[in-house]
PDBQT receptor file of N, H, CA, C and O in Angstrom, charges set to zero:
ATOM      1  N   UNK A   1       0.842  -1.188   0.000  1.00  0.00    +0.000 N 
ATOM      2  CA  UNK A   1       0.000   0.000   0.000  1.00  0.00    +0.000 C 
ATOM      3  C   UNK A   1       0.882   1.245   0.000  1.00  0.00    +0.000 C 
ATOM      4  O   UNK A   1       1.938   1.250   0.632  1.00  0.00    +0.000 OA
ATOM      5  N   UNK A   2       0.430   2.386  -0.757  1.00  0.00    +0.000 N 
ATOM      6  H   UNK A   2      -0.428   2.382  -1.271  1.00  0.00    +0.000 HD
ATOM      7  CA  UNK A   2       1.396   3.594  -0.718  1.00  0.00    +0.000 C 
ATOM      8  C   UNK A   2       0.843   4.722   0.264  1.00  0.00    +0.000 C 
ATOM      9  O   UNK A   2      -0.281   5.224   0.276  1.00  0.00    +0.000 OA
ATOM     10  N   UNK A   3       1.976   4.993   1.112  1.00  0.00    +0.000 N 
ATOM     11  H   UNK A   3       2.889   4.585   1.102  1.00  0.00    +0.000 HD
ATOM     12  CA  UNK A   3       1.849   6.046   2.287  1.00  0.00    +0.000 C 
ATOM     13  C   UNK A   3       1.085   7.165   1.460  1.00  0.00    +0.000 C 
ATOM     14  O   UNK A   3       1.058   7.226   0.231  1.00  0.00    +0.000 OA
ATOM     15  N   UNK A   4       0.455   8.059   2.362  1.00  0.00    +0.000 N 
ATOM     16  H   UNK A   4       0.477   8.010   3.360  1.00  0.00    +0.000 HD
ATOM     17  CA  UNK A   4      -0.376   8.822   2.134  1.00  0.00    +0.000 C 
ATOM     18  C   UNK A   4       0.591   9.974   2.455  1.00  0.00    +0.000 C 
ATOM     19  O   UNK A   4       0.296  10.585   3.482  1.00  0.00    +0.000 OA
ATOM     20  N   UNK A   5       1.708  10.411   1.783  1.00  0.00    +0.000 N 
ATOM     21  H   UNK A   5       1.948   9.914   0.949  1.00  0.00    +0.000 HD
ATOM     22  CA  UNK A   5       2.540  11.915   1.901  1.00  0.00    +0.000 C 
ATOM     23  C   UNK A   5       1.839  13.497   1.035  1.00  0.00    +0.000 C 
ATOM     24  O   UNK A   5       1.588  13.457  -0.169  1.00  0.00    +0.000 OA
ATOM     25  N   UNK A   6       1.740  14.045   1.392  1.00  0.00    +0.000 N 
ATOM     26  H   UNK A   6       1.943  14.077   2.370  1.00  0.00    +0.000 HD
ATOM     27  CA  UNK A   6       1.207  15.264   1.160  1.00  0.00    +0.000 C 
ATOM     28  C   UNK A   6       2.580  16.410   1.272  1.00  0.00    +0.000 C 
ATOM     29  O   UNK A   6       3.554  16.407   2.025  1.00  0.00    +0.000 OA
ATOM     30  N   UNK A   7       2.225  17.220   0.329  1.00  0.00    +0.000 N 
ATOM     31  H   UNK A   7       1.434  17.223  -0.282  1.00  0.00    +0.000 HD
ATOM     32  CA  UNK A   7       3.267  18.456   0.645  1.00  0.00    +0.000 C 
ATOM     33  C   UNK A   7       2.818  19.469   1.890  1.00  0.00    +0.000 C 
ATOM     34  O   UNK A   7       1.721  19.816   2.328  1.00  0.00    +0.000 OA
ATOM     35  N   UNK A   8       3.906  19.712   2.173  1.00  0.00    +0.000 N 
ATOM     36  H   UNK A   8       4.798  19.430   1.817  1.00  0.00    +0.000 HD
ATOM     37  CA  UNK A   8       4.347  20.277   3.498  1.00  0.00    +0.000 C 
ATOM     38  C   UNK A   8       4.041  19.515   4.621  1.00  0.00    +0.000 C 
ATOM     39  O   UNK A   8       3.950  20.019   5.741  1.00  0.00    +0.000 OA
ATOM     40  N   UNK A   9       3.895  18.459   4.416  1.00  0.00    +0.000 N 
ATOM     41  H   UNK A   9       3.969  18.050   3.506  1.00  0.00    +0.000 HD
ATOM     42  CA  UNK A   9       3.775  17.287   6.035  1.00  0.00    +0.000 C 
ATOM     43  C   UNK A   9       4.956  17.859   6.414  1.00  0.00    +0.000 C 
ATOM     44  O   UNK A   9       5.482  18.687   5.669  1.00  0.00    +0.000 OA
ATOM     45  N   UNK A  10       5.575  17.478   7.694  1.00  0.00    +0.000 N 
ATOM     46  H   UNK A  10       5.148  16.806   8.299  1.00  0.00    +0.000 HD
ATOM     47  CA  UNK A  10       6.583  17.564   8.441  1.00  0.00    +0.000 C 
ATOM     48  C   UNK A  10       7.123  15.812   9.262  1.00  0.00    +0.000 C 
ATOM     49  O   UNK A  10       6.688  15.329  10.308  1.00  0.00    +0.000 OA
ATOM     50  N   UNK A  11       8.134  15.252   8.348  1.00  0.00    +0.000 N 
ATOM     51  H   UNK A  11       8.487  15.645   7.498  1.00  0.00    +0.000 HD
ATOM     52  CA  UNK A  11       8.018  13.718   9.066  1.00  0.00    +0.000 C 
ATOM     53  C   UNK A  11       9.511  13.755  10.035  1.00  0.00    +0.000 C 
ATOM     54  O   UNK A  11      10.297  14.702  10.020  1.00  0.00    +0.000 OA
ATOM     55  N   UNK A  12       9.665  12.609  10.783  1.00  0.00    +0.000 N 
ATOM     56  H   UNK A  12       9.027  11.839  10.795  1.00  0.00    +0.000 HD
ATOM     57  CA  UNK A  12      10.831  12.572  11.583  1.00  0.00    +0.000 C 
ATOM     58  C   UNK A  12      11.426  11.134  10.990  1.00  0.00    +0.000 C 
ATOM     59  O   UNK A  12      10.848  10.062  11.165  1.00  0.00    +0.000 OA
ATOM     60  N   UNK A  13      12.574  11.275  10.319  1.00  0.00    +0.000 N 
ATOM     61  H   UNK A  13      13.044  12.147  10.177  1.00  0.00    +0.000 HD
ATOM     62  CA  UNK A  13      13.391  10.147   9.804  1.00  0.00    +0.000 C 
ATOM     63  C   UNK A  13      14.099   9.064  10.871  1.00  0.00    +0.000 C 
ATOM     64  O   UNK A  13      14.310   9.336  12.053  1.00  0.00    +0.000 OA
ATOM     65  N   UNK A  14      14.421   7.812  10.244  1.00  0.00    +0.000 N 
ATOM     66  H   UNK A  14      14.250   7.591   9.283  1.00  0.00    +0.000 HD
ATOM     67  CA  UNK A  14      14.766   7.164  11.148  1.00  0.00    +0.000 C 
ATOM     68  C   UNK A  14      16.558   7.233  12.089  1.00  0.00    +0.000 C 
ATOM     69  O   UNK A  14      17.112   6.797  13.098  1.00  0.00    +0.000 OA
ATOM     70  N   UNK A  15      16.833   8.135  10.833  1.00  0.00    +0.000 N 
ATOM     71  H   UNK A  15      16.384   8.489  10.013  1.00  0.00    +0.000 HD
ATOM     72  CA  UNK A  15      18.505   8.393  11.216  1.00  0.00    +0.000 C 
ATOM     73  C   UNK A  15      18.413   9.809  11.235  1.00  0.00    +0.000 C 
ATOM     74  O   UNK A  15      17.678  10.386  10.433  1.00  0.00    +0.000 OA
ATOM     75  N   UNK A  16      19.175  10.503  12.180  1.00  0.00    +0.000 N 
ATOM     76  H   UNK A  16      19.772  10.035  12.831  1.00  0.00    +0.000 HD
ATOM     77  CA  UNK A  16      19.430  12.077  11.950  1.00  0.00    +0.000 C 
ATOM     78  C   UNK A  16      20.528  12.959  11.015  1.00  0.00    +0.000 C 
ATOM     79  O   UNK A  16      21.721  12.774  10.776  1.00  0.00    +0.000 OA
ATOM     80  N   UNK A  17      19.671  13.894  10.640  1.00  0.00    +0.000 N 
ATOM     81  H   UNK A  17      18.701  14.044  10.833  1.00  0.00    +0.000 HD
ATOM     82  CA  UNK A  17      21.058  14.369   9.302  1.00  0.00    +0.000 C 
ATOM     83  C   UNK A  17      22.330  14.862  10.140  1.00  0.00    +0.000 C 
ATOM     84  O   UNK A  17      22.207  15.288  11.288  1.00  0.00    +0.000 OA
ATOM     85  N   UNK A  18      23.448  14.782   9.542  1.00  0.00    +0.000 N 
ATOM     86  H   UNK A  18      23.549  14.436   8.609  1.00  0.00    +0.000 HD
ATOM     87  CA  UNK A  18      24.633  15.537   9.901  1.00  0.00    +0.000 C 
ATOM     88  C   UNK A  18      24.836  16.828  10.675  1.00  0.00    +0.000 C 
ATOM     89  O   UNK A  18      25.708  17.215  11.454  1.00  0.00    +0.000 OA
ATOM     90  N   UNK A  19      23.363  17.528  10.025  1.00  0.00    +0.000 N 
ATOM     91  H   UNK A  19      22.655  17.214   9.392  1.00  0.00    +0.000 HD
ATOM     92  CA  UNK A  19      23.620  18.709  11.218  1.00  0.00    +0.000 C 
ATOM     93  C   UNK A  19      23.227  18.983  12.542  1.00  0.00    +0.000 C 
ATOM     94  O   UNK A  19      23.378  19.906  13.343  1.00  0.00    +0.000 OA
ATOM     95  N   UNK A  20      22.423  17.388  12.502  1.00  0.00    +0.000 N 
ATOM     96  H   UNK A  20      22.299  16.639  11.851  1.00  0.00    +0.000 HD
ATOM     97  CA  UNK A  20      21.497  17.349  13.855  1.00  0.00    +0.000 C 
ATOM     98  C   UNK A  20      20.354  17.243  13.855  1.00  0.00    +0.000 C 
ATOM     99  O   UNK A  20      19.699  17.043  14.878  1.00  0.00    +0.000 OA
ATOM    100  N   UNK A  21      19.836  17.365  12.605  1.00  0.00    +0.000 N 
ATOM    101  H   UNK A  21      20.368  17.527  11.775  1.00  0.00    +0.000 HD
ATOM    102  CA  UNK A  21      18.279  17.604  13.143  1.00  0.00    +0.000 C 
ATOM    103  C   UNK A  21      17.522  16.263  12.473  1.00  0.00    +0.000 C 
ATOM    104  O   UNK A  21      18.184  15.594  11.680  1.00  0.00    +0.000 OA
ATOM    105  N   UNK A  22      16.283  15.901  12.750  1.00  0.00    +0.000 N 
ATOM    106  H   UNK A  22      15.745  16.444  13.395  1.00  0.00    +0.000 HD
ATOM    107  CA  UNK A  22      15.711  14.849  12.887  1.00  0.00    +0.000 C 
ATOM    108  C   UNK A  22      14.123  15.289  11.783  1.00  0.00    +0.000 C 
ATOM    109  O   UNK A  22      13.656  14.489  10.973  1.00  0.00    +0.000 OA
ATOM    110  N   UNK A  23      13.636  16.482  11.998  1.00  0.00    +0.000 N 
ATOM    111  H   UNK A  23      14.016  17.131  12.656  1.00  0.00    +0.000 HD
ATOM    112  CA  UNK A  23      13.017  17.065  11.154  1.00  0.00    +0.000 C 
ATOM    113  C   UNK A  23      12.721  17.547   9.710  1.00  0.00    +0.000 C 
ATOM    114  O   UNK A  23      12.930  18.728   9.430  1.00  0.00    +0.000 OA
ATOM    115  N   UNK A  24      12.261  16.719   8.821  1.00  0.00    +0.000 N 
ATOM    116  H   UNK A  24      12.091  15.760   9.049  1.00  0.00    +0.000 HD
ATOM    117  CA  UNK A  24      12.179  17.147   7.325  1.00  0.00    +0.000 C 
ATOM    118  C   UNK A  24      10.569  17.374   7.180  1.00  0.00    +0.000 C 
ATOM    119  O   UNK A  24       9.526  16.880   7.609  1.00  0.00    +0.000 OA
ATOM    120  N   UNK A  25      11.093  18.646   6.126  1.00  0.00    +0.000 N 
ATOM    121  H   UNK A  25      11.940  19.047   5.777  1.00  0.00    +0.000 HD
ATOM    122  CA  UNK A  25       9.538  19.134   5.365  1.00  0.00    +0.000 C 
ATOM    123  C   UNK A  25       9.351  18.433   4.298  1.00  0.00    +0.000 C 
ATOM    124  O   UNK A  25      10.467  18.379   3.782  1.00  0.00    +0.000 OA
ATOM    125  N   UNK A  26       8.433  17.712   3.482  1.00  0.00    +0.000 N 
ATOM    126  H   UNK A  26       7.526  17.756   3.901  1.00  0.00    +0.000 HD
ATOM    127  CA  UNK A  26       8.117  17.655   1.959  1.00  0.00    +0.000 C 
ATOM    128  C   UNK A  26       7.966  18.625   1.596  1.00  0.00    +0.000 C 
ATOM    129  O   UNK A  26       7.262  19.465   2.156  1.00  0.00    +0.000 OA
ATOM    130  N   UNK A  27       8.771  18.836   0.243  1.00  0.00    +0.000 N 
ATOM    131  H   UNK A  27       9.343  18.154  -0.212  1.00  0.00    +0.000 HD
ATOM    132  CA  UNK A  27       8.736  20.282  -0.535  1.00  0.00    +0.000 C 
ATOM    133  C   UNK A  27       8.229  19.243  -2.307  1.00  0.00    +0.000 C 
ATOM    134  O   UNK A  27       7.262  19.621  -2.968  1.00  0.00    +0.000 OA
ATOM    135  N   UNK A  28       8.656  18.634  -2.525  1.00  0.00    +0.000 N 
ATOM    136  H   UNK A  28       9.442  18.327  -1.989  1.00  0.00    +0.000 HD
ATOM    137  CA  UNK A  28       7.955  17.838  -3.766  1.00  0.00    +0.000 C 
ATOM    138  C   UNK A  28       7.710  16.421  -3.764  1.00  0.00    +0.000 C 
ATOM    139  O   UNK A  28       8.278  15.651  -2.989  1.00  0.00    +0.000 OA
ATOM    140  N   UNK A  29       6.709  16.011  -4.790  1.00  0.00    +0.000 N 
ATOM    141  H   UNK A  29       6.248  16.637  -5.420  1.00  0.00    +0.000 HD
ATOM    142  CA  UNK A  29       5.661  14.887  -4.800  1.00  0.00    +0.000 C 
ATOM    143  C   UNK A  29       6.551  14.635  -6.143  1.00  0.00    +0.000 C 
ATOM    144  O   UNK A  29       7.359  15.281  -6.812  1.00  0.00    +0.000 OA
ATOM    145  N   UNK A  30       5.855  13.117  -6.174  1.00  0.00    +0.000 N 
ATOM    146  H   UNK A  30       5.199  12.593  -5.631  1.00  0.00    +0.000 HD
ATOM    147  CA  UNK A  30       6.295  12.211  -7.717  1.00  0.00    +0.000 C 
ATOM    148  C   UNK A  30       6.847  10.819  -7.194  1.00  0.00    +0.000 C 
ATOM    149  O   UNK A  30       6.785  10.276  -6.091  1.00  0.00    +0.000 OA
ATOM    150  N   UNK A  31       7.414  10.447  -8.414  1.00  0.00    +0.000 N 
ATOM    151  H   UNK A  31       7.464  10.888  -9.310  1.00  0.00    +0.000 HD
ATOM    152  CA  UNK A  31       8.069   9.516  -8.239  1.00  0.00    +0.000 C 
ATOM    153  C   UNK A  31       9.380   9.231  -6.966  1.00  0.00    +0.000 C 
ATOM    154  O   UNK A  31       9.832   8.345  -6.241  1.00  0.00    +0.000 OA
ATOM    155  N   UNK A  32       9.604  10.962  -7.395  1.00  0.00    +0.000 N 
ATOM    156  H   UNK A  32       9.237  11.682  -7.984  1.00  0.00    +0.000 HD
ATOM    157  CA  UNK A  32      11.299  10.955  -6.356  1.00  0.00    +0.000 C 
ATOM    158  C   UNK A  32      10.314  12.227  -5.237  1.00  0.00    +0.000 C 
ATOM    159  O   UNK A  32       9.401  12.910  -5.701  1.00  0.00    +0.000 OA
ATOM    160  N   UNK A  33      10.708  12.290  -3.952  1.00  0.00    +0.000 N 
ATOM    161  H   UNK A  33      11.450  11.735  -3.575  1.00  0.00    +0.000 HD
ATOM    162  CA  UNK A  33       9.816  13.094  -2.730  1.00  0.00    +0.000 C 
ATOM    163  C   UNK A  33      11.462  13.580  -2.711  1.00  0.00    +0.000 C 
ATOM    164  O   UNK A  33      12.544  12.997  -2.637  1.00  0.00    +0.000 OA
ATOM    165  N   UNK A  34      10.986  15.029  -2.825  1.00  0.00    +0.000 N 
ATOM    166  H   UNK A  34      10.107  15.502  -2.886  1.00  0.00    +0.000 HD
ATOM    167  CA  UNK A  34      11.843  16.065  -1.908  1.00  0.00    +0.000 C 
ATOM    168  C   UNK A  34      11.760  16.491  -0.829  1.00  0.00    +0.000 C 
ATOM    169  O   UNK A  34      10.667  16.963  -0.517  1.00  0.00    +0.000 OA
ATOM    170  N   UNK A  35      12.857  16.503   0.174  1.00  0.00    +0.000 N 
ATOM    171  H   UNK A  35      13.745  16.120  -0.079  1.00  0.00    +0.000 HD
ATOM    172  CA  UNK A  35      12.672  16.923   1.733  1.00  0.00    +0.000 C 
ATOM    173  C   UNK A  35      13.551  17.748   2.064  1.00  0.00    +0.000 C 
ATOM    174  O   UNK A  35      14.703  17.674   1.634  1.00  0.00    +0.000 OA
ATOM    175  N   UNK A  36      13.114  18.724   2.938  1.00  0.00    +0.000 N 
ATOM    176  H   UNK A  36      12.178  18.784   3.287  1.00  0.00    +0.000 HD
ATOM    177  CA  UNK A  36      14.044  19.816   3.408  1.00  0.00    +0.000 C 
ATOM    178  C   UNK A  36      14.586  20.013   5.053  1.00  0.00    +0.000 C 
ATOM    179  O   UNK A  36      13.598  20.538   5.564  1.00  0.00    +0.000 OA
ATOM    180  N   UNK A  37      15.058  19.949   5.551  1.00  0.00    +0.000 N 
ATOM    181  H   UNK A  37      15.861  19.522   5.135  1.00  0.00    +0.000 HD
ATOM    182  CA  UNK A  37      16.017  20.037   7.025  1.00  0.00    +0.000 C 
ATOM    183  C   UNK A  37      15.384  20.760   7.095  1.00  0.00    +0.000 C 
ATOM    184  O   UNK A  37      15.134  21.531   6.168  1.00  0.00    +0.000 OA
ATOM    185  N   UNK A  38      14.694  20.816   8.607  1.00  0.00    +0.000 N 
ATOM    186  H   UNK A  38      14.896  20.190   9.360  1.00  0.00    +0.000 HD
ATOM    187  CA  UNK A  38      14.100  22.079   9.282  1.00  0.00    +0.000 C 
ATOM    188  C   UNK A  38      15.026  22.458  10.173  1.00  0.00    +0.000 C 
ATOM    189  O   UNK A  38      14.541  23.218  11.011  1.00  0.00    +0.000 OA
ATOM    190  N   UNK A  39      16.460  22.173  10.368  1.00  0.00    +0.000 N 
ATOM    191  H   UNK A  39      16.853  21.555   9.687  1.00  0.00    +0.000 HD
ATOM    192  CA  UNK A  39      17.652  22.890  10.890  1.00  0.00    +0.000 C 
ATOM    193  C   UNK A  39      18.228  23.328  10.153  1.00  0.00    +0.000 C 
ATOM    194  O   UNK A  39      18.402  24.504  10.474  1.00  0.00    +0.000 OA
ATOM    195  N   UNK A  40      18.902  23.011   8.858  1.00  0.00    +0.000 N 
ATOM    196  H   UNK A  40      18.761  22.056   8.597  1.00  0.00    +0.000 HD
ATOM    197  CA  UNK A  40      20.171  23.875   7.867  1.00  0.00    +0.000 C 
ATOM    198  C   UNK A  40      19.412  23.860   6.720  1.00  0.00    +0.000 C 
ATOM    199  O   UNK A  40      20.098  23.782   5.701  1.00  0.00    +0.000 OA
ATOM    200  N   UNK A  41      17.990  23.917   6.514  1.00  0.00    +0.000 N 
ATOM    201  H   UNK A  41      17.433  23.980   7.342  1.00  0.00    +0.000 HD
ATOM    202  CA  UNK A  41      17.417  23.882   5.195  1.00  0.00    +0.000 C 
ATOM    203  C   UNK A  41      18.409  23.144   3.801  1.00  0.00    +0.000 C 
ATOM    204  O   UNK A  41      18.688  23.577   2.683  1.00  0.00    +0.000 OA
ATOM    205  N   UNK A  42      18.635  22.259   4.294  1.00  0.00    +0.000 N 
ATOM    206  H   UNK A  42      18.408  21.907   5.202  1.00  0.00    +0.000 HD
ATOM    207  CA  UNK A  42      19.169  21.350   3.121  1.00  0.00    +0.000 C 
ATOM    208  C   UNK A  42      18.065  20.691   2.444  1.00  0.00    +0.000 C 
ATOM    209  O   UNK A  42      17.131  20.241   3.108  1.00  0.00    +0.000 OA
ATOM    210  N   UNK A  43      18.091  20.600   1.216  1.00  0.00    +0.000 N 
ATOM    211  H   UNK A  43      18.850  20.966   0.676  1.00  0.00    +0.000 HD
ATOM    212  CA  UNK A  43      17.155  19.913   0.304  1.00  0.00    +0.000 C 
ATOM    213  C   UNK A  43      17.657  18.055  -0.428  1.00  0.00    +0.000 C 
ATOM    214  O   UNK A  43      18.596  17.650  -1.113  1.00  0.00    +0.000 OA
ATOM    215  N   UNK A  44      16.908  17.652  -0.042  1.00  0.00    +0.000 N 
ATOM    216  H   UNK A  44      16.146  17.981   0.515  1.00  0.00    +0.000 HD
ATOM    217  CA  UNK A  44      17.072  16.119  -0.176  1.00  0.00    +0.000 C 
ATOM    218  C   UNK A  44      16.231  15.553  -1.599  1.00  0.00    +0.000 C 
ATOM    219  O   UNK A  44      15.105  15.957  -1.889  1.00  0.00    +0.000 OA
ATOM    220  N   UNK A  45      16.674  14.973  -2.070  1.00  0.00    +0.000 N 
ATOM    221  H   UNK A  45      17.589  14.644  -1.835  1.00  0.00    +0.000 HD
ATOM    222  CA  UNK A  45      15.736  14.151  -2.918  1.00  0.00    +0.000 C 
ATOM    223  C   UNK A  45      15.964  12.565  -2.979  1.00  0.00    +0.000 C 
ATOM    224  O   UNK A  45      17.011  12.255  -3.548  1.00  0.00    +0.000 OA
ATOM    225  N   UNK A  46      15.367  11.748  -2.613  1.00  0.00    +0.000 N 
ATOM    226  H   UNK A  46      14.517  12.000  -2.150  1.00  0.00    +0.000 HD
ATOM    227  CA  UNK A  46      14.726  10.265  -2.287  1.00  0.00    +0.000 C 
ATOM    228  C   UNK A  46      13.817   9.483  -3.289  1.00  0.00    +0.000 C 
ATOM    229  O   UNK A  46      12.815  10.041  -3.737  1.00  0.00    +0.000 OA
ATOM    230  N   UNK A  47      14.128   8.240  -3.643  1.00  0.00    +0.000 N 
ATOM    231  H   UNK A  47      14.942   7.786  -3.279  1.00  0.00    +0.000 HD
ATOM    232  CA  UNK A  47      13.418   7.806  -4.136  1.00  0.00    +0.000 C 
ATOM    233  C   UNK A  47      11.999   7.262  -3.225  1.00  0.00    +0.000 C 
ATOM    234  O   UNK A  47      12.110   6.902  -2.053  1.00  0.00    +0.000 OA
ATOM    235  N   UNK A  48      10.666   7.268  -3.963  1.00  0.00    +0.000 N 
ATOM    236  H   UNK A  48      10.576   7.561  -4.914  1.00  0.00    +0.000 HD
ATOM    237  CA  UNK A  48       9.552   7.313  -3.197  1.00  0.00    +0.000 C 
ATOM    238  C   UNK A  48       9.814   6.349  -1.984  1.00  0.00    +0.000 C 
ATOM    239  O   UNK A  48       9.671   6.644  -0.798  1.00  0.00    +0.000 OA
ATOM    240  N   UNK A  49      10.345   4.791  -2.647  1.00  0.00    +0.000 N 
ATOM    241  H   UNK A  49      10.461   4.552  -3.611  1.00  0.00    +0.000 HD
ATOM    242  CA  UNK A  49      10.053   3.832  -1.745  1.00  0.00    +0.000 C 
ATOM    243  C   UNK A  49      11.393   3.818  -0.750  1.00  0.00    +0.000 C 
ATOM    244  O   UNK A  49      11.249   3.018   0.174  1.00  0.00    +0.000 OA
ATOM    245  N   UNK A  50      12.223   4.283  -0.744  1.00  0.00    +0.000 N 
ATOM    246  H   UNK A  50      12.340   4.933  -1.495  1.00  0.00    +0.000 HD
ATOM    247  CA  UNK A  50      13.656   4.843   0.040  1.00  0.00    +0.000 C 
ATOM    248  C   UNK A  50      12.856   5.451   1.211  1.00  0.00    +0.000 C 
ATOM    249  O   UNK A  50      12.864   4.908   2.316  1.00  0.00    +0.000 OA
ATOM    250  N   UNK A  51      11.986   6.873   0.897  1.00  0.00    +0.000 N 
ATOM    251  H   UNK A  51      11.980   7.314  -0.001  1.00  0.00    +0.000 HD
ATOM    252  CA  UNK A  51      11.478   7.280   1.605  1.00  0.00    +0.000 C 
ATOM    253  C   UNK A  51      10.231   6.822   2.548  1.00  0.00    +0.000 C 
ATOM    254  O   UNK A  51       9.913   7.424   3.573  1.00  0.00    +0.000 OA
ATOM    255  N   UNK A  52       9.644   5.791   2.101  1.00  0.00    +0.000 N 
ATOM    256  H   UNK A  52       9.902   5.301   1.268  1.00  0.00    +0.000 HD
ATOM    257  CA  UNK A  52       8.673   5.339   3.019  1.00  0.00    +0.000 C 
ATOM    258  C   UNK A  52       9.426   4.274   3.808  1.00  0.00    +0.000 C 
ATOM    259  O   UNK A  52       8.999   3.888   4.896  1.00  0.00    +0.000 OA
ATOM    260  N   UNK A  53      10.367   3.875   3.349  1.00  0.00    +0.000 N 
ATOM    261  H   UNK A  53      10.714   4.188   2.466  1.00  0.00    +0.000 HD
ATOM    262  CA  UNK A  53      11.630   2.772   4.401  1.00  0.00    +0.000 C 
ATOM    263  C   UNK A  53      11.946   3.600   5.881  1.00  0.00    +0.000 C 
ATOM    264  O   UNK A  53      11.928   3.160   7.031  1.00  0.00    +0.000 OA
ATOM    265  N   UNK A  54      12.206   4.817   5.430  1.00  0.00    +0.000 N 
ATOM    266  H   UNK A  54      12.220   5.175   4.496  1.00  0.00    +0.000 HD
ATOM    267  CA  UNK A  54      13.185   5.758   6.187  1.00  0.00    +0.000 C 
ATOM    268  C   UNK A  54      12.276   6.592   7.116  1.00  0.00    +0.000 C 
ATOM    269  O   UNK A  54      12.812   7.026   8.136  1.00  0.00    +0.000 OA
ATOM    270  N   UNK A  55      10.936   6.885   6.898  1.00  0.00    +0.000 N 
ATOM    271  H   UNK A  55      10.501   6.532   6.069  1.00  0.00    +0.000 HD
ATOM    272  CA  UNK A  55      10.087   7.394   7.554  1.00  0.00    +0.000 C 
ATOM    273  C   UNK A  55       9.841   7.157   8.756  1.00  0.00    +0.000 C 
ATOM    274  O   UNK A  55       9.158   6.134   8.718  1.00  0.00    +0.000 OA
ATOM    275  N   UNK A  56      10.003   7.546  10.111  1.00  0.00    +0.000 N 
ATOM    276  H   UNK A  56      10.558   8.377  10.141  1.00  0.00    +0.000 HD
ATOM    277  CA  UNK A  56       9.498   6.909  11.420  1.00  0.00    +0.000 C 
ATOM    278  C   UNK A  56       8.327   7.066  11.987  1.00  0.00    +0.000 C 
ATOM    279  O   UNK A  56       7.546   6.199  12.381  1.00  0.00    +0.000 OA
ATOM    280  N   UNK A  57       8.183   8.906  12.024  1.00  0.00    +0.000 N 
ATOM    281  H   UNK A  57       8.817   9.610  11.704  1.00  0.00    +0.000 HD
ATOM    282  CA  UNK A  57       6.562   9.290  12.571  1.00  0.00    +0.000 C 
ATOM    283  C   UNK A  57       6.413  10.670  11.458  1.00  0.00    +0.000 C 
ATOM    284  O   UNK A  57       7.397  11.096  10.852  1.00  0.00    +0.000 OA
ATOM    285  N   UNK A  58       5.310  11.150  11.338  1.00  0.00    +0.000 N 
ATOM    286  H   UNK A  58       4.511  10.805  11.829  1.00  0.00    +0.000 HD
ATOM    287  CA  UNK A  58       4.790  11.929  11.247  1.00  0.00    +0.000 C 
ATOM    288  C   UNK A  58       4.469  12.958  12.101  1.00  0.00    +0.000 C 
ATOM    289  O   UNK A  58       3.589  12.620  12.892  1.00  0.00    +0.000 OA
ATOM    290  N   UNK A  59       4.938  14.331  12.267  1.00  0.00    +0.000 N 
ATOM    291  H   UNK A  59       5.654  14.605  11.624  1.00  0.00    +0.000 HD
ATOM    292  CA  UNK A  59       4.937  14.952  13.031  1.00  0.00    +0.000 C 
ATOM    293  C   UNK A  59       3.726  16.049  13.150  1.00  0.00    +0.000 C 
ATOM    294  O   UNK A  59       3.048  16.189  14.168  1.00  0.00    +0.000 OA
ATOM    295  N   UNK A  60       3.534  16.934  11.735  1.00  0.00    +0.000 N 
ATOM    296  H   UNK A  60       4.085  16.821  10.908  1.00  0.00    +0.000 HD
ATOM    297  CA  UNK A  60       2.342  17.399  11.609  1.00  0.00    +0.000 C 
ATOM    298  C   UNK A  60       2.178  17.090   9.815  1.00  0.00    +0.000 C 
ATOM    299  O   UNK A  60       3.025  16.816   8.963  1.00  0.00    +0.000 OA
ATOM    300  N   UNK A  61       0.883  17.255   9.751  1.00  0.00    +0.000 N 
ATOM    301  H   UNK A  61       0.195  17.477  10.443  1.00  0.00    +0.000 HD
ATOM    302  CA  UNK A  61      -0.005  16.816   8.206  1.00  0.00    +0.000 C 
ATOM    303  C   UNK A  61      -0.014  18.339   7.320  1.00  0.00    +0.000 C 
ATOM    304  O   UNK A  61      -0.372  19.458   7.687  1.00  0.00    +0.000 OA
ATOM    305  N   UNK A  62       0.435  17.947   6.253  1.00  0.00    +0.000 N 
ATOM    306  H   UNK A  62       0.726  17.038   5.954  1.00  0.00    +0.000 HD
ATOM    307  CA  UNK A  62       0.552  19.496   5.622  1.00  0.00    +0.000 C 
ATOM    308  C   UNK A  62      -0.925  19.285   4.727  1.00  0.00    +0.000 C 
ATOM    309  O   UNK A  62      -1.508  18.228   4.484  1.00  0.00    +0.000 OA
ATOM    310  N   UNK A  63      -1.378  21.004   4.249  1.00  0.00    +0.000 N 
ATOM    311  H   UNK A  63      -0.904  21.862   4.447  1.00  0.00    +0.000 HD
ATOM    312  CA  UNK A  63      -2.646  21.402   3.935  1.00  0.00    +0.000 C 
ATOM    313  C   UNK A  63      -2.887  20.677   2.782  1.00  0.00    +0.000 C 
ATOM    314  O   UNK A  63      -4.074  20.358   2.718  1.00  0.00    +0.000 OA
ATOM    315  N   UNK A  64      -1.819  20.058   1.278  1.00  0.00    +0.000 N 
ATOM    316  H   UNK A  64      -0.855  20.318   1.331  1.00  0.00    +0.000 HD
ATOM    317  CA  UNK A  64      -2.227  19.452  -0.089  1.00  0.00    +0.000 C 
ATOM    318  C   UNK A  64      -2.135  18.528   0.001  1.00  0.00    +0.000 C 
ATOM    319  O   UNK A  64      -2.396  17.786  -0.946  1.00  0.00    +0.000 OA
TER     320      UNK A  64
């Protein structure tokens, strides 16, 4: 079944990025999901099913 990701959710990954933080935004949908550090605004791009591996919780549900 495919996760239900929406842009601008806010999810918490299972490993933390390099700069520390644990927090990514979705900034794009598709095949490949873009995510952004809500500490050093770094931009990520993931393949869909990479990203539903890596996903732990959901933190808040974005509006699209």
């Amino acid at each position: 079944m495919v996760m239900d990701i929406r842009l601008g959710d806010v999810v918490c990954l299972k490993k933390k990025h390099p700069c520390g933080g644990y927090e990514w935004q979705v900034v794009r949908l598709g095949a490949d999901i873009g995510i952004k550090c809500l500490k050093c605004q770094r931009h990520v791009l993931l393949e869909r099913s990479v990203f539903e591996r890596r996903v732990k919780s959901f933190i808040s549900r974005g509006g699209g």
